[in-house]
FIMITI-726238 format. One line per field, with one value per residue: x, y, z of N, C-alpha, C, CB in turn; residue number from 1. Coordinates in nm, 2 decimals. Glycine has a CB too. Example, Ala and Ser with C-alpha at 12.3 -4.5 7.8 and 13.67 -1.06 7.14 Angstrom:
2
n.px	[1.32/1.28]
n.py	[-0.57/-0.22]
n.pz	[0.78/0.71]
ca.px	[1.23/1.37]
ca.py	[-0.45/-0.11]
ca.pz	[0.78/0.71]
c.px	[1.32/1.29]
c.py	[-0.33/0.00]
c.pz	[0.78/0.79]
cb.px	[1.13/1.41]
cb.py	[-0.45/-0.06]
cb.pz	[0.90/0.57]
nukol	[1/2]
This chain:
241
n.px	[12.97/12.68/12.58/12.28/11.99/11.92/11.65/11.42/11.21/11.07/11.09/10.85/10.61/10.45/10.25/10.17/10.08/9.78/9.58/9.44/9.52/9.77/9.90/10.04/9.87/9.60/9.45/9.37/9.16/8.93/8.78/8.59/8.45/8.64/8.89/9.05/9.23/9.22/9.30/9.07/8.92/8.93/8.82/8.60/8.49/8.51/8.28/8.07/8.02/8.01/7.94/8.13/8.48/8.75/8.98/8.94/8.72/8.50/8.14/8.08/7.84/7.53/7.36/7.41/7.73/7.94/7.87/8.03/8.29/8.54/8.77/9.16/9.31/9.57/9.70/9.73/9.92/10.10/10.23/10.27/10.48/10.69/10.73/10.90/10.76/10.53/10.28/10.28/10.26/10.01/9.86/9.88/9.80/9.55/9.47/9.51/9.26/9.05/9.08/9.06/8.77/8.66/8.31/8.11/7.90/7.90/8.19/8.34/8.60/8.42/8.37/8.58/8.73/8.75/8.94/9.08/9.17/9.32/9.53/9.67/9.71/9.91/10.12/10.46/10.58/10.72/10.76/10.47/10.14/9.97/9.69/9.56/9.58/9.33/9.09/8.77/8.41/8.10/7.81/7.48/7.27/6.99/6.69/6.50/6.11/5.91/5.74/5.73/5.86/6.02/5.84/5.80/6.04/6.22/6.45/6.51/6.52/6.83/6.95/7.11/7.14/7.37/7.71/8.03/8.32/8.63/8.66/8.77/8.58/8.49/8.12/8.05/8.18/8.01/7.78/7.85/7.89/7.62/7.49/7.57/7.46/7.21/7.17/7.18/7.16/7.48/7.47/7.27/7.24/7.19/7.02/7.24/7.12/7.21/7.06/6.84/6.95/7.12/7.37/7.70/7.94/8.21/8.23/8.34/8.31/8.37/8.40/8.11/8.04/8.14/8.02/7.74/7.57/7.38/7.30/7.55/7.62/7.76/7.68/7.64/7.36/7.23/7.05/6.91/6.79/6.62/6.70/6.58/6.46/6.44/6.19/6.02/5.99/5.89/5.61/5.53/5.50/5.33/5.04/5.04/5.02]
n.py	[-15.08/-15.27/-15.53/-15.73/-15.81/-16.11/-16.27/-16.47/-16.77/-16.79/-16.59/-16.48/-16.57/-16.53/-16.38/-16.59/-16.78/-17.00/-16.87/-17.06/-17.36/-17.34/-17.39/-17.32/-17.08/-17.23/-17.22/-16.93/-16.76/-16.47/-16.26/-16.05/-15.88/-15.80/-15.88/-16.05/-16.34/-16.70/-17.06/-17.21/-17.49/-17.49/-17.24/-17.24/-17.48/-17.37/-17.16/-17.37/-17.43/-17.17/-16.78/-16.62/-16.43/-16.59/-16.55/-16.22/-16.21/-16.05/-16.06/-16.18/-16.27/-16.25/-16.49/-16.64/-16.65/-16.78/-16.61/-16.36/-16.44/-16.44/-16.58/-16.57/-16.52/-16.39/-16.42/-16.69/-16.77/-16.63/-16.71/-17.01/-16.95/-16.86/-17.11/-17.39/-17.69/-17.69/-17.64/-17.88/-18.08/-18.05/-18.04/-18.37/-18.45/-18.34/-18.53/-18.79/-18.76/-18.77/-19.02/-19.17/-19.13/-19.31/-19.40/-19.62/-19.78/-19.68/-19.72/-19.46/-19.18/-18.95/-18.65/-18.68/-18.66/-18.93/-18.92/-18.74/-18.86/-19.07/-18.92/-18.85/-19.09/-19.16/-19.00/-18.85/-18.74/-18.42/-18.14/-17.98/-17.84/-17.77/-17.75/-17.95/-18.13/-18.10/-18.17/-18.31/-18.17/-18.26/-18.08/-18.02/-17.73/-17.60/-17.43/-17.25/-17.23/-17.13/-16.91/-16.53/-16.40/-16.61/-16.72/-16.52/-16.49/-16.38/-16.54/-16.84/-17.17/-17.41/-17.61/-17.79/-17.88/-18.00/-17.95/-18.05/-17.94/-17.76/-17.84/-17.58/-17.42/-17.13/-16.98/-16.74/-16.76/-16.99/-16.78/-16.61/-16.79/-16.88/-16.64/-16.57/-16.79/-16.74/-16.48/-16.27/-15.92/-15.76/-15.63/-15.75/-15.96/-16.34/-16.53/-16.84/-17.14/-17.40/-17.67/-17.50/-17.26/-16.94/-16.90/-16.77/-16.57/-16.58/-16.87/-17.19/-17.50/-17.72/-17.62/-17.60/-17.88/-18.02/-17.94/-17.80/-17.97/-18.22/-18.51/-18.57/-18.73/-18.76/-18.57/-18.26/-18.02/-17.73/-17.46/-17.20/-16.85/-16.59/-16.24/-16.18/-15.92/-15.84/-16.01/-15.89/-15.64/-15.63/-15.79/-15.58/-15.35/-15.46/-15.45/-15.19/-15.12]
n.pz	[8.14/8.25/8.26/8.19/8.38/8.49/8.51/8.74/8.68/8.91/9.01/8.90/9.02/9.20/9.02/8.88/8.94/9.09/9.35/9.46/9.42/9.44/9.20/8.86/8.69/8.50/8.22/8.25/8.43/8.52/8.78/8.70/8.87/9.08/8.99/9.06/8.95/8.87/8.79/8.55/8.65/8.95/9.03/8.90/9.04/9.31/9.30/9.33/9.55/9.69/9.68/9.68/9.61/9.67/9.71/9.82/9.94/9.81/9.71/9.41/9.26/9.31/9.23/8.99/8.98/8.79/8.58/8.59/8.50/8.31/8.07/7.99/7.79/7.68/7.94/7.93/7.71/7.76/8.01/7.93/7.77/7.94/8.15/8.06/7.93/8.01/7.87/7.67/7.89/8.03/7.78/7.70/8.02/7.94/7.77/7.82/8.02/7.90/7.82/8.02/8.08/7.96/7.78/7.90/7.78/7.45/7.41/7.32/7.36/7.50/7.42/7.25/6.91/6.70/6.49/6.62/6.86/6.73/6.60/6.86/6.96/6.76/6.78/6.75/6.91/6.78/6.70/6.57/6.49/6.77/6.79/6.63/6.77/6.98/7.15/7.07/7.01/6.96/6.85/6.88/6.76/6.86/6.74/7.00/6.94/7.05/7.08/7.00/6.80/6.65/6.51/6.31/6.17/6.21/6.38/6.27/6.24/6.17/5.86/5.86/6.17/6.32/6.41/6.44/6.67/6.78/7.20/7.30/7.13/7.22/7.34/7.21/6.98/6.91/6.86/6.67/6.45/6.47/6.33/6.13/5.93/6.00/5.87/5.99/6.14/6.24/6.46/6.62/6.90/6.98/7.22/7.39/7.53/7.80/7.86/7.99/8.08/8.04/7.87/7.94/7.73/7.71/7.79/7.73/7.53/7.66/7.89/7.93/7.90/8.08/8.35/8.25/8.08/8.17/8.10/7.99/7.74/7.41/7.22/7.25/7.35/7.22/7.29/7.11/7.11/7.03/7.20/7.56/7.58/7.34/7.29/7.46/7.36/7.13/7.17/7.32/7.15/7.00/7.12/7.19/6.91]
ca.px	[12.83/12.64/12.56/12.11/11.98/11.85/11.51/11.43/11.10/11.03/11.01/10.73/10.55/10.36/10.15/10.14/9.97/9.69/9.58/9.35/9.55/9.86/9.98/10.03/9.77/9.56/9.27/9.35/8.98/8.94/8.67/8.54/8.43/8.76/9.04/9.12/9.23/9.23/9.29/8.93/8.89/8.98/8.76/8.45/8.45/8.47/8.14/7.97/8.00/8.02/7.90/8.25/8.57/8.86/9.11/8.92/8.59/8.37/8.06/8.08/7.69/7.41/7.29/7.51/7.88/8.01/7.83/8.16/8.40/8.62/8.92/9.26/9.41/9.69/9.82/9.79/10.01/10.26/10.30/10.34/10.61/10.76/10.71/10.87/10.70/10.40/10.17/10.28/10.25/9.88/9.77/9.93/9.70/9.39/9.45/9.48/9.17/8.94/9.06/8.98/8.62/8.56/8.17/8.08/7.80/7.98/8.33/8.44/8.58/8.36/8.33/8.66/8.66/8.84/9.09/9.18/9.24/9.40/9.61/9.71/9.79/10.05/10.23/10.65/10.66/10.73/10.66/10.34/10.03/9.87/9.58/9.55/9.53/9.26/9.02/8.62/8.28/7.98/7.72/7.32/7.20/6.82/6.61/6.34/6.04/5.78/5.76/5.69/5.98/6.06/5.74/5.82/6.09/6.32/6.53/6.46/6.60/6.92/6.90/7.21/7.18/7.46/7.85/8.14/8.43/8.71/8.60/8.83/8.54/8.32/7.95/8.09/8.18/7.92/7.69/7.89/7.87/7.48/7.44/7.63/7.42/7.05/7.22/7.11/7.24/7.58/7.43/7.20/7.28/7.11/7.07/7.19/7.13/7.21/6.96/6.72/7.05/7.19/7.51/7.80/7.96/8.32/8.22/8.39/8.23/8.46/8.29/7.93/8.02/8.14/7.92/7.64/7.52/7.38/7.25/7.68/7.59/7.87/7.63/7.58/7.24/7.23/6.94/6.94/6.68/6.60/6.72/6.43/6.45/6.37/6.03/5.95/5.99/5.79/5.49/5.47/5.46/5.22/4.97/5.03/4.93]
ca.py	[-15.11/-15.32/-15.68/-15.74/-15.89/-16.21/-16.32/-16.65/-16.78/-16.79/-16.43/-16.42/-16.70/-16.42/-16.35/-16.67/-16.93/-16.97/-16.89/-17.18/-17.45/-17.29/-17.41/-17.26/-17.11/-17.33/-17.16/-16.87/-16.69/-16.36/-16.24/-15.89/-15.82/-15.78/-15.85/-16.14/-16.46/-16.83/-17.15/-17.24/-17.55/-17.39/-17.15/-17.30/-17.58/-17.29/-17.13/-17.43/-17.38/-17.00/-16.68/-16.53/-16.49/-16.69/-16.49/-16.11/-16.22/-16.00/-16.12/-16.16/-16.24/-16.32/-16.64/-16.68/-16.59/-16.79/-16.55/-16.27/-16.50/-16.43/-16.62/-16.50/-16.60/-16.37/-16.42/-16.82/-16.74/-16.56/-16.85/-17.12/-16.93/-16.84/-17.21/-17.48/-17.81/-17.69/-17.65/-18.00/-18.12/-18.00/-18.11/-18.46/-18.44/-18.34/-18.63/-18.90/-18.74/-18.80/-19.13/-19.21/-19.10/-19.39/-19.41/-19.78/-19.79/-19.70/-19.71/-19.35/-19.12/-18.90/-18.57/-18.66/-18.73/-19.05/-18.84/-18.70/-19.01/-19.11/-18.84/-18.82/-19.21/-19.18/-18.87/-18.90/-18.63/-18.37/-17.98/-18.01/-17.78/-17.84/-17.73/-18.08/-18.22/-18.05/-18.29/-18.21/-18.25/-18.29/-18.00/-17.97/-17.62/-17.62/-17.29/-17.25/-17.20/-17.11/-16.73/-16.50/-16.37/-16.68/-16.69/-16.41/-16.58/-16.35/-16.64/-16.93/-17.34/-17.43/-17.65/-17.87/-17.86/-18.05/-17.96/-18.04/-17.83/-17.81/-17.81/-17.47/-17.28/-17.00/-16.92/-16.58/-16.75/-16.99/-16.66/-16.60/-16.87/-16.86/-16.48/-16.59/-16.88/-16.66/-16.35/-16.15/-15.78/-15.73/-15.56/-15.85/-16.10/-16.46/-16.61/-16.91/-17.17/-17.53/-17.73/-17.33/-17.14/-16.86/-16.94/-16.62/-16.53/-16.68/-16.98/-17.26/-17.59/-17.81/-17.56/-17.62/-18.02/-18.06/-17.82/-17.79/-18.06/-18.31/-18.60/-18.64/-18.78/-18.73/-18.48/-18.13/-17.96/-17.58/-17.36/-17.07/-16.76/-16.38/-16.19/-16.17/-15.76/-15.81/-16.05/-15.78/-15.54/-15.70/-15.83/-15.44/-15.26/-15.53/-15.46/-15.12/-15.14]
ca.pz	[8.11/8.33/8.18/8.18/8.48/8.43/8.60/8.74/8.71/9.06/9.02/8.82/9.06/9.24/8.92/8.73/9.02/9.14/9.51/9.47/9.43/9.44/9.09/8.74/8.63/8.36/8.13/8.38/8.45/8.61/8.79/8.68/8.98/9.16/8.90/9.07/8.87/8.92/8.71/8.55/8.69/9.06/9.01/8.88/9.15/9.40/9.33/9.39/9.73/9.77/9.57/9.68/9.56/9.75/9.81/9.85/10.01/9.75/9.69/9.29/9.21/9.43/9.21/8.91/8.98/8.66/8.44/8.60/8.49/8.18/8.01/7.97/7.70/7.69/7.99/7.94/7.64/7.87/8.09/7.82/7.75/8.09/8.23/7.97/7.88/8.09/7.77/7.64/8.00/8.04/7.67/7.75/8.13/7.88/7.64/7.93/8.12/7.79/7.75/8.15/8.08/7.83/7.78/7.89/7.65/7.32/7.40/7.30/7.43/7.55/7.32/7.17/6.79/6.66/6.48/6.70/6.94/6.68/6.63/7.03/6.99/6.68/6.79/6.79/7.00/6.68/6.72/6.51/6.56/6.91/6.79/6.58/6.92/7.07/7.18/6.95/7.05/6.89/6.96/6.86/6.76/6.83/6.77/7.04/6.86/7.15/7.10/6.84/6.70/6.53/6.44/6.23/6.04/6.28/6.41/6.20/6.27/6.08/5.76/5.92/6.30/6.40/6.40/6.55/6.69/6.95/7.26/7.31/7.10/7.30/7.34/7.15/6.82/6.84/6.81/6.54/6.32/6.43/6.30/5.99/5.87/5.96/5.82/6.08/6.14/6.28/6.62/6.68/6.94/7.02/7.39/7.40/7.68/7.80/8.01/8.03/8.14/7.95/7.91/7.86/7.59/7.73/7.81/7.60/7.52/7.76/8.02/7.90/7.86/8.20/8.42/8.23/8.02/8.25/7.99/7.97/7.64/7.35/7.19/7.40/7.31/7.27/7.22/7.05/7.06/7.03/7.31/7.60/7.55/7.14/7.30/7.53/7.24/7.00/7.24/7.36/7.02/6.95/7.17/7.14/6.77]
c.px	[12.79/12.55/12.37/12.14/11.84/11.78/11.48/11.23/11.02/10.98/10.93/10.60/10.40/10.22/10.07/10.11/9.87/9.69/9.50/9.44/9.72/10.00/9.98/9.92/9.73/9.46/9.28/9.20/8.97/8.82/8.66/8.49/8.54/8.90/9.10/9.13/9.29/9.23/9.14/8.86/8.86/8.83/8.57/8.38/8.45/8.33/8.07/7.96/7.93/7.99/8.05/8.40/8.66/8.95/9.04/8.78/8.46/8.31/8.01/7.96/7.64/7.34/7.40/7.65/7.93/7.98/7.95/8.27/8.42/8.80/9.00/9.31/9.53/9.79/9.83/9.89/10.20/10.33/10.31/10.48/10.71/10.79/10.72/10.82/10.59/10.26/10.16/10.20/10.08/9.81/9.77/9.81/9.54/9.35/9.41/9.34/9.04/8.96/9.03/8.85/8.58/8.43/8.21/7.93/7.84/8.08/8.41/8.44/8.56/8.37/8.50/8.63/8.74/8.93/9.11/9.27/9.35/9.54/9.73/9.80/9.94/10.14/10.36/10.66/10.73/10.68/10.56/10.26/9.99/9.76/9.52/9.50/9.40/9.14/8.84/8.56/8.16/7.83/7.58/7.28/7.06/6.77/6.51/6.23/5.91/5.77/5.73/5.75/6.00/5.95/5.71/5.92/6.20/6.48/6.46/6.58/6.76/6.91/6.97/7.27/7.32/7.63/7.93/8.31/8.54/8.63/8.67/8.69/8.42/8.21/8.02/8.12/8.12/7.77/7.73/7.87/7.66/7.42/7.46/7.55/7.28/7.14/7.14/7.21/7.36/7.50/7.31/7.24/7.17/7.13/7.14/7.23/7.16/7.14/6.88/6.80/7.15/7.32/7.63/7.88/8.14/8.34/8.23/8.32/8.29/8.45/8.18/7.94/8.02/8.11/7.75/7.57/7.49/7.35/7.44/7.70/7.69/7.83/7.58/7.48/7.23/7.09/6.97/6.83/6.70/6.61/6.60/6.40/6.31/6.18/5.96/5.92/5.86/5.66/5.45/5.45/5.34/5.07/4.92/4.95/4.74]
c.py	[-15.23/-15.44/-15.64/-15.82/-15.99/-16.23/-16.50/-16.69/-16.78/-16.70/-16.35/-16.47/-16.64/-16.41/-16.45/-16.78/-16.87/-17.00/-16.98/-17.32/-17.45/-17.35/-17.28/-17.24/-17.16/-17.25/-17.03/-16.78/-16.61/-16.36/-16.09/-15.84/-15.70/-15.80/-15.98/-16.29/-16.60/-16.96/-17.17/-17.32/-17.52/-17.26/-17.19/-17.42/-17.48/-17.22/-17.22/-17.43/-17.22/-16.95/-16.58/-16.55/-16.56/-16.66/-16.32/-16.13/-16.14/-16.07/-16.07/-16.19/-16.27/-16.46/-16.72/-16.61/-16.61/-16.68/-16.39/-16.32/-16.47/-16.45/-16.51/-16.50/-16.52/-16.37/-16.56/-16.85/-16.70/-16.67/-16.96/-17.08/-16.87/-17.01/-17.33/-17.60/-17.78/-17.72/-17.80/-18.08/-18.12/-18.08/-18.30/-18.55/-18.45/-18.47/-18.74/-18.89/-18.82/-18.93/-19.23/-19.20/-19.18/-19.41/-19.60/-19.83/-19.80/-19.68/-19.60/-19.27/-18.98/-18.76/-18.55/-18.74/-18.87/-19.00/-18.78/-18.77/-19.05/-19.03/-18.82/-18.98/-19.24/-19.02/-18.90/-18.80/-18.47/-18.23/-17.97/-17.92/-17.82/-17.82/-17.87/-18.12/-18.18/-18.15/-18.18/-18.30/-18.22/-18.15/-17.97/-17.86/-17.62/-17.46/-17.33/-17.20/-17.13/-16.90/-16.68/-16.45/-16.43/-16.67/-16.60/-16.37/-16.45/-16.41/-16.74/-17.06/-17.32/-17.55/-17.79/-17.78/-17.90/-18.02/-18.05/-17.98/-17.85/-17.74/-17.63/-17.37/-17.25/-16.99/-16.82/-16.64/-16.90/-16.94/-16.64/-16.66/-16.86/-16.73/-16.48/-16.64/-16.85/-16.56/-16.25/-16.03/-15.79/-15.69/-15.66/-16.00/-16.19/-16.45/-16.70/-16.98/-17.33/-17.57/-17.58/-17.25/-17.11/-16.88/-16.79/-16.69/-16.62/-16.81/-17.09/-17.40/-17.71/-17.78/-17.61/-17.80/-18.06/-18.00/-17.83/-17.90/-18.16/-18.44/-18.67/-18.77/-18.73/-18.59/-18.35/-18.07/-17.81/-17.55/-17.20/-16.97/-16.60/-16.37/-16.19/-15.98/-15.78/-15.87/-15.93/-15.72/-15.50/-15.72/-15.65/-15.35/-15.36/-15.49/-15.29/-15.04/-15.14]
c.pz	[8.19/8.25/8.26/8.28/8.45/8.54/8.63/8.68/8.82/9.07/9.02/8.92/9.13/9.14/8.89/8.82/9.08/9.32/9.55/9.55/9.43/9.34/9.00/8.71/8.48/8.36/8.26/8.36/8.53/8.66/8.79/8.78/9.08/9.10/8.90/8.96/8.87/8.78/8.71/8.66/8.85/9.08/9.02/8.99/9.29/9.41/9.29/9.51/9.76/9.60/9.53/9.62/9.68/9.77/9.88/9.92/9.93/9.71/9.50/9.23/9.29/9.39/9.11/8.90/8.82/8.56/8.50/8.57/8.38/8.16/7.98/7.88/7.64/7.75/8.03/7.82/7.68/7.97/8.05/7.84/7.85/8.14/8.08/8.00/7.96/7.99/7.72/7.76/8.05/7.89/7.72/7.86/8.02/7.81/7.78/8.02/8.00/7.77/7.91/8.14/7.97/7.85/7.77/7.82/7.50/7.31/7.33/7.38/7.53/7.41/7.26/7.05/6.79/6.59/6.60/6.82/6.86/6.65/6.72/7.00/6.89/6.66/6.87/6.83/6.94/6.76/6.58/6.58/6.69/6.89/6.72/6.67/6.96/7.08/7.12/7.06/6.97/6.93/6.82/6.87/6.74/6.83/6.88/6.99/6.95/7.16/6.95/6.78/6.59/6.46/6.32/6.16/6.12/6.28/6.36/6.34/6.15/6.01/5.86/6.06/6.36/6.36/6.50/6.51/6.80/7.08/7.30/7.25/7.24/7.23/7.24/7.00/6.79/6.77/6.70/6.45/6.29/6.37/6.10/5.90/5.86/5.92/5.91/6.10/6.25/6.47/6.69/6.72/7.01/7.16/7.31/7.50/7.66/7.90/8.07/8.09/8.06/7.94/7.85/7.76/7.56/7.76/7.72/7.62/7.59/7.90/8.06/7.97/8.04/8.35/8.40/8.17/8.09/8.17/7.99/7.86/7.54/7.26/7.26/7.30/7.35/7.21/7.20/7.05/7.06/7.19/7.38/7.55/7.41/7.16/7.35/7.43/7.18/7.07/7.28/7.28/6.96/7.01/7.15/7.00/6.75]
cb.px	[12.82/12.59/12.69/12.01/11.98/11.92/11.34/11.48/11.08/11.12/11.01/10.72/10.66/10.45/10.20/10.27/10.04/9.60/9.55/9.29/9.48/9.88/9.92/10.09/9.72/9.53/9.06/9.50/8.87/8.97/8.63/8.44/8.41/8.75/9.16/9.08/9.25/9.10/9.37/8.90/8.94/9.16/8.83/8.47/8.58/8.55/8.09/7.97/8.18/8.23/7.76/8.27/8.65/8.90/9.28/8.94/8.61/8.38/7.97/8.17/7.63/7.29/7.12/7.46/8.01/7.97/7.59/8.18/8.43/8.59/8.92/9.33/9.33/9.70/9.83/9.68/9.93/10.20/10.24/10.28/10.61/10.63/10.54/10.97/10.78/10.39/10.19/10.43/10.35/9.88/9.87/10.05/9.72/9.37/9.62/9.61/9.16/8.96/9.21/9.01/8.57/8.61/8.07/8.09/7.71/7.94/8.36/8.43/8.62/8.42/8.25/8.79/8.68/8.79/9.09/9.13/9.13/9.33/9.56/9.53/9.69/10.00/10.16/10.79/10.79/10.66/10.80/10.29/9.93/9.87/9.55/9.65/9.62/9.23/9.04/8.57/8.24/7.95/7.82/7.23/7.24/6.72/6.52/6.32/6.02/5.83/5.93/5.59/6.08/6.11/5.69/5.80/6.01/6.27/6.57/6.48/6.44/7.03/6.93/7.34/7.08/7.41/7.91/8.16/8.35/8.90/8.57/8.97/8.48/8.33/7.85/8.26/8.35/7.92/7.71/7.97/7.95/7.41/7.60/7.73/7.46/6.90/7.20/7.07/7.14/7.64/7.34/7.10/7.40/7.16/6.95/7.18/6.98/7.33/7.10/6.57/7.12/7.16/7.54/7.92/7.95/8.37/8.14/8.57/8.20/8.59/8.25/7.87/8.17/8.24/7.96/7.63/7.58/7.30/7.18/7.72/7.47/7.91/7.57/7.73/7.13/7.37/6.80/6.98/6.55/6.39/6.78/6.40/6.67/6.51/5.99/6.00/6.08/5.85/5.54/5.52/5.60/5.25/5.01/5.10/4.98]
cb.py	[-15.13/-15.22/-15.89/-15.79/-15.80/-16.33/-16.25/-16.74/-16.84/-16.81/-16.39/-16.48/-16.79/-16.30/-16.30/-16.70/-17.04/-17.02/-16.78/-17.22/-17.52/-17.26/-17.53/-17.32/-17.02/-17.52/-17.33/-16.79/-16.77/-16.23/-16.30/-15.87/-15.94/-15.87/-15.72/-16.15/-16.43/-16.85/-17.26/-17.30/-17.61/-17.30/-17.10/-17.38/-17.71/-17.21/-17.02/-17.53/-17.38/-16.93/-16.58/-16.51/-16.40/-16.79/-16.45/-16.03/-16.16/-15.92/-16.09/-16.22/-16.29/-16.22/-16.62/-16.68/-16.68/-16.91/-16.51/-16.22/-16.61/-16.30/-16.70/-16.51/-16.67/-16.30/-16.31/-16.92/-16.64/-16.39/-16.88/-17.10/-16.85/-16.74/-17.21/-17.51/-17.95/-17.53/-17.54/-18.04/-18.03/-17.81/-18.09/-18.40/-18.26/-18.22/-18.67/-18.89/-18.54/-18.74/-19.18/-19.14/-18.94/-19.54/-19.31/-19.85/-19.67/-19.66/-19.81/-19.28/-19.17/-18.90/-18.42/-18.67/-18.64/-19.15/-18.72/-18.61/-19.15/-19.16/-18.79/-18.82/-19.32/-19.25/-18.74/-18.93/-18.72/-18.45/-17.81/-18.15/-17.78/-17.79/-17.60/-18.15/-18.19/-17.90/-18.37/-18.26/-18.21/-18.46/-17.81/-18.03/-17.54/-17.73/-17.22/-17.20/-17.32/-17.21/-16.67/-16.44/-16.36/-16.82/-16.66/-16.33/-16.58/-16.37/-16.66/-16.91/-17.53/-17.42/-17.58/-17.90/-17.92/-18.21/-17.81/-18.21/-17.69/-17.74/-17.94/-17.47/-17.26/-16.81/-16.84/-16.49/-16.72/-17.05/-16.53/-16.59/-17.07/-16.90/-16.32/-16.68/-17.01/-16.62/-16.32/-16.20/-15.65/-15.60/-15.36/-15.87/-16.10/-16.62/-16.68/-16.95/-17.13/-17.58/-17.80/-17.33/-17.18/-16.74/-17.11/-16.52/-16.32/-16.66/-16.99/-17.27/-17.61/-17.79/-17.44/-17.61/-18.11/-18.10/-17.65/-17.70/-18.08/-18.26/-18.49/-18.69/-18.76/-18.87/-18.52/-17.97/-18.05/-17.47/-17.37/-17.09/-16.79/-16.28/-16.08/-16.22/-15.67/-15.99/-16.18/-15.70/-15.60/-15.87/-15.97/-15.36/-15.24/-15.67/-15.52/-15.14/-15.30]
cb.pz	[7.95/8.43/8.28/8.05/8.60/8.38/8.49/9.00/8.68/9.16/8.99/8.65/9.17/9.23/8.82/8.59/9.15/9.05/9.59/9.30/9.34/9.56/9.01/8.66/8.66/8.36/8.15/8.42/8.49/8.55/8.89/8.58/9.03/9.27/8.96/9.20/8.79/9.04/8.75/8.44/8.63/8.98/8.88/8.72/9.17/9.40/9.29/9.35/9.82/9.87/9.62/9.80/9.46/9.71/9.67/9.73/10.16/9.67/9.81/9.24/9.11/9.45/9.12/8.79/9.10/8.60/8.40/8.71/8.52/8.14/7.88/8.04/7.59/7.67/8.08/7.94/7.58/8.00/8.19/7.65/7.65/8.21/8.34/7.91/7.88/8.16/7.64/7.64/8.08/8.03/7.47/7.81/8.25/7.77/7.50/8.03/8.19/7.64/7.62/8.26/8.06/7.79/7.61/8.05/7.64/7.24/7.34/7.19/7.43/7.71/7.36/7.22/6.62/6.58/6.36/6.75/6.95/6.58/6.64/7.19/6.96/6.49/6.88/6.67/7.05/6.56/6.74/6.51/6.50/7.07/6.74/6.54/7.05/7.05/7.40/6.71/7.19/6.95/7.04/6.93/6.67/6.98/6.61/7.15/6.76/7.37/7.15/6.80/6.74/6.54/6.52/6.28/5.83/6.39/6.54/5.99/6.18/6.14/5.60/5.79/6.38/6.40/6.41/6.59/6.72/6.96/7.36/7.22/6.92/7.31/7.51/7.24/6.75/6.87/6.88/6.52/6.36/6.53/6.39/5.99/5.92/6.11/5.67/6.24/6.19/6.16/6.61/6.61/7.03/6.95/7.52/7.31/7.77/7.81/8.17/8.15/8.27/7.98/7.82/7.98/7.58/7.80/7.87/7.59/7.41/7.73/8.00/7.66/7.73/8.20/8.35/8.17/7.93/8.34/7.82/8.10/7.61/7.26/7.14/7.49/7.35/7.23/7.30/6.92/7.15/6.96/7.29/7.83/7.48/6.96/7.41/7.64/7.13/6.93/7.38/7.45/6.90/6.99/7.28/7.17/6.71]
nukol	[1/2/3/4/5/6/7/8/9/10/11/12/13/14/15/16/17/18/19/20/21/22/23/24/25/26/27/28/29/30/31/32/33/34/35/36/37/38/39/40/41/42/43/44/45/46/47/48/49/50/51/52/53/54/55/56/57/58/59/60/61/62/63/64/65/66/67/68/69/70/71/72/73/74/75/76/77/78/79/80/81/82/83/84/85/86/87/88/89/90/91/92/93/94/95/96/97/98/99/100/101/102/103/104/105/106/107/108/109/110/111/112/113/114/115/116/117/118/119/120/121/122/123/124/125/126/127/128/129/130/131/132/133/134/135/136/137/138/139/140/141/142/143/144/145/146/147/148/149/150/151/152/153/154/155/156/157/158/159/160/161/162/163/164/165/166/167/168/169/170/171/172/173/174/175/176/177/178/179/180/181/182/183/184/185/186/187/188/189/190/191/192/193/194/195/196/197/198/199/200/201/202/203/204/205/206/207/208/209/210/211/212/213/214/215/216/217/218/219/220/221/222/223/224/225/226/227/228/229/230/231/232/233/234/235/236/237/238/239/240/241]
């Protein structure tokens, strides 16, 4: 009987870096376009230059590429666990990067909470949640009100605009919580945008903060409204009428 044949990691090395920077991939992010997939950061600093991808040359949108990008997160699960102390090794990088970006106005730092600084600073090294760790931010749900949907008690304001969350969560389940709190129907989804751009549905708020939010204020400001379709909708059965 013939003993199992053991794999190195190297093996895998092919799959699990990126052709960017030709590390491990971190937050790895596909492009639907072409399949292909690259560490976020890697990624996102590439189409500021170019519309294309970087290793296949397809031309993945003509204005907004980011909005073809989508997280992996099963196969940054798979390479945690392929590649030891990497996940440590990366939280560790995240914690030190937040506390390099101290605000020289009010000395925090930056959309992390104070628990959780605090947290980061009295950790013995313990296998404890990582998610404890995850560095929060602060985020402003505004309704846009310039239209007539809300108008029509559609999409309303929220009573208590302001949360905070890890920066880990997505556009996608802060739809959710906002569907939740207007009770709106199951099959109805919000825009919503940072700085008048739609932002997708994968895009997590550590994306938004350091991309989009230009203000780089501890609070990120989202707006929230009725799909444009549901205005069109509404404004052409209106008239209609």
């Amino acid at each position: 009987m013939t003993s199992p044949r053991k794999h190195l990691v190297k093996d895998f090395n092919h799959f699990i870096t990126c052709y960017v920077c030709k590390g491990y991939l971190i937050k790895p992010t596909t492009v639907t376009e072409c399949l292909h997939t690259f560490c976020k950061s890697c990624i996102v600093q590439h189409f500021e230059d170019s519309n294309d991808c970087p290793k296949c040359g397809i031309q993945v949108h003509e204005t907004n590429p980011l909005e073809m990008l989508r997280l992996d997160n099963t196969l940054e699960e798979i390479i945690f666990k392929l590649v030891p102390g990497l996940r440590e090794k990366e939280q560790q990088q995240e914690i030190e990067f937040w506390r390099s970006r101290k605000s020289k106005e009010n000395g925090e730092d930056g959309p992390r909470s104070k628990r959780s600084r605090l947290d980061a600073e009295n950790d013995d090294g313990g296998d404890g949640d990582y998610h404890r760790s995850d560095p929060q931010i602060a985020i402003c749900l505004d309704c846009l009100r310039n239209n007539s949907l809300v108008e029509e008690n559609i999409v309303r304001g929220l009573m208590k605009k302001f949360i905070r969350c890890s920066t880990r969560v997505t556009v996608g389940t802060i739809k959710k919580f906002l569907s939740l709190k207007l009770k709106l129907p199951s099959s109805y989804e919000l825009d919503v945008l940072c700085n008048g751009e739609i932002m997708g549905k994968d895009h997590t708020m550590e994306f938004i903060y350091m991309t989009r939010w230009r203000l780089r204020g501890e609070t990120v400001k989202l707006i929230y409204r009725p799909p444009l379709k549901c205005v069109w909708y509404y404004r052409f059965t209106s008239k209609v009428r």
